[in-house]
C-alpha positions, 0 to 999 in steps of 0.5 A: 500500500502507499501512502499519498506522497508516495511511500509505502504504508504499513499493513493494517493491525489485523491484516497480519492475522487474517493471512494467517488464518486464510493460510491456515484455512487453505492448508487444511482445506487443501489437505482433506483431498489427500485424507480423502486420497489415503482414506479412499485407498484403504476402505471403500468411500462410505466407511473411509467418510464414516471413519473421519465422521467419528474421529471427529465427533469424539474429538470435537465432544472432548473439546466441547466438554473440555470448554464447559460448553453445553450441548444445543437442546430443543429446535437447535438440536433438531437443526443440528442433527437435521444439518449433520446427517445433510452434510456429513451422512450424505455430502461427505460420503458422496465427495468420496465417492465423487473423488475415486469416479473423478480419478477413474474408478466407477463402480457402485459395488465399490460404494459399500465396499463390495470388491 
C-alpha cells in the first residue's frame, strides 16, 4: 500500500492475522483431498467418510466438554442433527465417492465396499 506522497504504508493491525488464518484455512482445506486420497485407498468411500465422521465427533465432544460448553437442546438440536446427517451422512460420503469416479474408478459395488 502507499501512502499519498508516495511511500509505502504499513499493513493494517489485523491484516497480519487474517493471512494467517486464510493460510491456515487453505492448508487444511487443501489437505482433506489427500485424507480423502489415503482414506479412499484403504476402505471403500462410505466407511473411509464414516471413519473421519467419528474421529471427529469424539474429538470435537472432548473439546466441547473440555470448554464447559453445553450441548444445543430443543429446535437447535433438531437443526443440528437435521444439518449433520445433510452434510456429513450424505455430502461427505458422496465427495468420496465423487473423488475415486473423478480419478477413474466407477463402480457402485465399490460404494459399500463390495470388491
Amino acid at each position: 500500500m502507499t501512502s499519498a506522497g508516495g511511500a509505502v504504508a504499513a499493513a493494517p493491525a489485523g491484516e497480519g492475522a487474517a493471512w494467517a488464518a486464510f493460510a491456515t484455512c487453505s492448508a487444511i482445506w487443501g489437505s482433506t483431498f489427500l485424507v480423502i486420497s489415503l482414506g479412499n485407498d484403504r476402505l471403500a468411500p462410505v466407511w473411509a467418510a464414516t471413519l473421519r465422521v467419528a474421529l471427529a465427533s469424539v474429538l470435537l465432544g472432548a473439546w466441547t466438554l473440555v470448554r464447559g460448553q453445553a450441548l444445543p437442546r430443543g429446535p437447535a438440536l433438531r437443526a443440528a442433527l437435521g444439518y449433520g446427517v445433510a452434510q456429513f451422512g450424505v455430502n461427505l460420503p458422496l465427495l468420496y465417492w465423487g473423488f475415486l469416479i473423478f480419478f477413474g474408478w466407477n463402480s457402485w459395488s465399490g460404494l459399500w465396499g463390495w470388491r
